[in-house]
C-alpha positions in Angstrom: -116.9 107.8 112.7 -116.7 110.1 115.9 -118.0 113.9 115.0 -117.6 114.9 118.4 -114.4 116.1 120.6 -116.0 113.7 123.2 -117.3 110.9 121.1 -113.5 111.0 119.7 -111.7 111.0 123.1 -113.4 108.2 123.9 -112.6 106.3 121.1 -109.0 106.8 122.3 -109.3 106.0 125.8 -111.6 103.0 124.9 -108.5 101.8 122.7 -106.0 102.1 125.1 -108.2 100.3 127.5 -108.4 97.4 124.6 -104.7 97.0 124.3 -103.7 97.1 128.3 -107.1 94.5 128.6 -105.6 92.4 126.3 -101.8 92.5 127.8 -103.2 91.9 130.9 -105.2 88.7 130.0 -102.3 87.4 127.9 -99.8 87.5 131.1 -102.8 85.9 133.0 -103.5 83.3 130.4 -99.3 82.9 130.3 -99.2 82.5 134.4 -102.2 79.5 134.1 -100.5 77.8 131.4 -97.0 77.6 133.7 -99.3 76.1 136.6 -100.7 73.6 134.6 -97.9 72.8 132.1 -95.6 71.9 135.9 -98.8 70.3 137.1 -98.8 67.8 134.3 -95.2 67.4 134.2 -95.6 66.1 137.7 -92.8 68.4 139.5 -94.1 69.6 142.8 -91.5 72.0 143.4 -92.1 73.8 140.1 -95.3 73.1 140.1 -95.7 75.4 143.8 -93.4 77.8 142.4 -95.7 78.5 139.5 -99.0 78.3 141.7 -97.5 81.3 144.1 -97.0 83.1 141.2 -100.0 83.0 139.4 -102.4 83.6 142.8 -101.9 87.2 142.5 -102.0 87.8 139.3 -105.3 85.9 139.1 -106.7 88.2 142.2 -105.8 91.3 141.1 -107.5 90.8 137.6 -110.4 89.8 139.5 -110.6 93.1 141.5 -110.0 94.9 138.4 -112.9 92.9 136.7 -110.8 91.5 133.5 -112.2 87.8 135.0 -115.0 87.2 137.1 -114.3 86.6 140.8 -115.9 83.4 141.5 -113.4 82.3 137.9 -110.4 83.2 140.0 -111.2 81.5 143.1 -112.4 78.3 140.5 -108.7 78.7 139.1 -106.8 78.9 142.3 -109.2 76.0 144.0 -108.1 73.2 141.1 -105.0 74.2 140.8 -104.2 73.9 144.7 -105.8 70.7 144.8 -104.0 69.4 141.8 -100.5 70.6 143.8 -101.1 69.4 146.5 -102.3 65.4 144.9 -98.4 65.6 143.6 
């Protein structure tokens, strides 16, 4: 356990960075899965719709380094090229 005011304050701060972390990768994880899920259902429209959504979502958690750069660019690469085969 934390015997220090420090050592405990960060404790709290590191759990609070835990739980927004882990909101934040479950809308991005959420966003992905409605690309792919229109993607595989074959409706362009939809399938755009969800793709324009999902871009910045998927840049900002880049530049806030929840995913690693080069993953979001891997992400938005496929799933562009996948829209665009519909």
């Amino acid at each position: 356990m934390a015997n220090s005011a420090q050592a405990r304050k960060r404790v709290r701060q590191a759990e609070k960075a835990r739980q927004r972390n882990a909101s934040q990768r479950s809308m991005l994880r959420t966003k992905v899965k409605a690309v792919f899920s229109t993607i595989e259902a074959g409706d362009k429209s939809a399938a755009e719709a969800a793709y324009k959504e999902a871009i910045p979502v998927l840049d900002h958690m880049a530049r806030k380094g929840l995913i690693h750069k080069n993953k979001a660019a891997r992400y938005k690469s496929r799933f562009n090229a996948q829209v665009r085969a519909l």
